[in-house]
N, C-alpha and C positions, 0 to 999 in steps of 0.2 A: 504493500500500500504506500508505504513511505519510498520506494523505489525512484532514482533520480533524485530524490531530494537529500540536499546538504543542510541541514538546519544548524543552526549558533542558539546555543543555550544562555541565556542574560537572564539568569536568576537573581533575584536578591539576596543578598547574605544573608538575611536573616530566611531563607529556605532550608531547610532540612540535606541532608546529605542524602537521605533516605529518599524524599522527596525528587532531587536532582536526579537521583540512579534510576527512578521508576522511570523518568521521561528518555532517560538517555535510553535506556532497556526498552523502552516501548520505539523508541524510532527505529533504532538498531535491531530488533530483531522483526522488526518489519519492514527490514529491507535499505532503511534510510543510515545517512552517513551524520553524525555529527561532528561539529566541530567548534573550535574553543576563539577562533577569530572570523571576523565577517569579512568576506572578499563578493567583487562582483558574480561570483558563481554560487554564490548562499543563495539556497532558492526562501526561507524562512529567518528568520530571530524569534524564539520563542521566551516570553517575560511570565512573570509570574503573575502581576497586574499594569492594569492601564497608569494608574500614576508612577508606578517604578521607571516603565516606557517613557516618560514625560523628561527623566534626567538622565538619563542612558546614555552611556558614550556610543555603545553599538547602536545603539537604537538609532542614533545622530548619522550615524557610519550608515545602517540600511537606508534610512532617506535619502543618503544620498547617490546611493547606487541602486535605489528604487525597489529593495527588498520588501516584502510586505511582512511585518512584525504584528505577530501575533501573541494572543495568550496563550497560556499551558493547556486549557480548554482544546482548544484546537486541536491536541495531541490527543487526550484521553477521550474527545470526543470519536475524533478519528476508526481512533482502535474499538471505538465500542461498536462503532457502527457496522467497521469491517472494512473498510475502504475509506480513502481517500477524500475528505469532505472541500468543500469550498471553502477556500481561507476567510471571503469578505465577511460571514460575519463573526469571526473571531478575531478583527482586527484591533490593535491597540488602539489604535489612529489612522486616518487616511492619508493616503500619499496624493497628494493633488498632481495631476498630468503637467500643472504648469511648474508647481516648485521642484520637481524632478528638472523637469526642462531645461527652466533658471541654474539650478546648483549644477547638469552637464556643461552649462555654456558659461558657467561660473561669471554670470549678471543677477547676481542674488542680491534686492537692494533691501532695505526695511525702511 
């Protein structure tokens, strides 16, 4: 289910080790690869919650290579269902098509 997919795990410290293992073990033996930095080929960022997402270096790093970061939800949803779910509504936040655009062509103004 998780097949093709590279996920980056940006848990909060304050998550369980326990906690962390069950997500890594749920990607990885359904086929998916994690990993512990975000490059343009991370298909996911998976956060524990929406405001952790809000100060996230990675989280910063997926916007701007247009990764869609999600919650844990997403994972455990996933696996319950048996397949592969739609990320949009597990998103932390939206990636807007223009602020991707801006931060490739690095005219990001405020």
């Amino acid at each position: 289910m998780f097949s093709g997919c590279i996920v980056t795990l940006d848990l909060a410290t304050n998550a369980s080790f326990r906690e962390k293992e069950i997500l890594r073990k749920a990607i990885v033996n359904n086929g998916g690869v994690v990993s512990y930095i975000i490059t343009k080929k991370s298909t996911h960022v998976v956060v524990a919650s929406k405001e952790f997402a809000q100060t996230s270096y990675r989280c910063e790093r997926a916007l701007k290579y247009g990764v869609p970061v999600v919650t844990s939800d997403f994972i455990t949803k996933s696996v319950e269902a048996g397949f592969l779910l739609n990320h949009e509504s597990f998103l932390a936040f939206k990636i807007e098509k223009e602020s991707v655009d801006e931060l490739k062509s690095g005219k990001l103004s405020t």
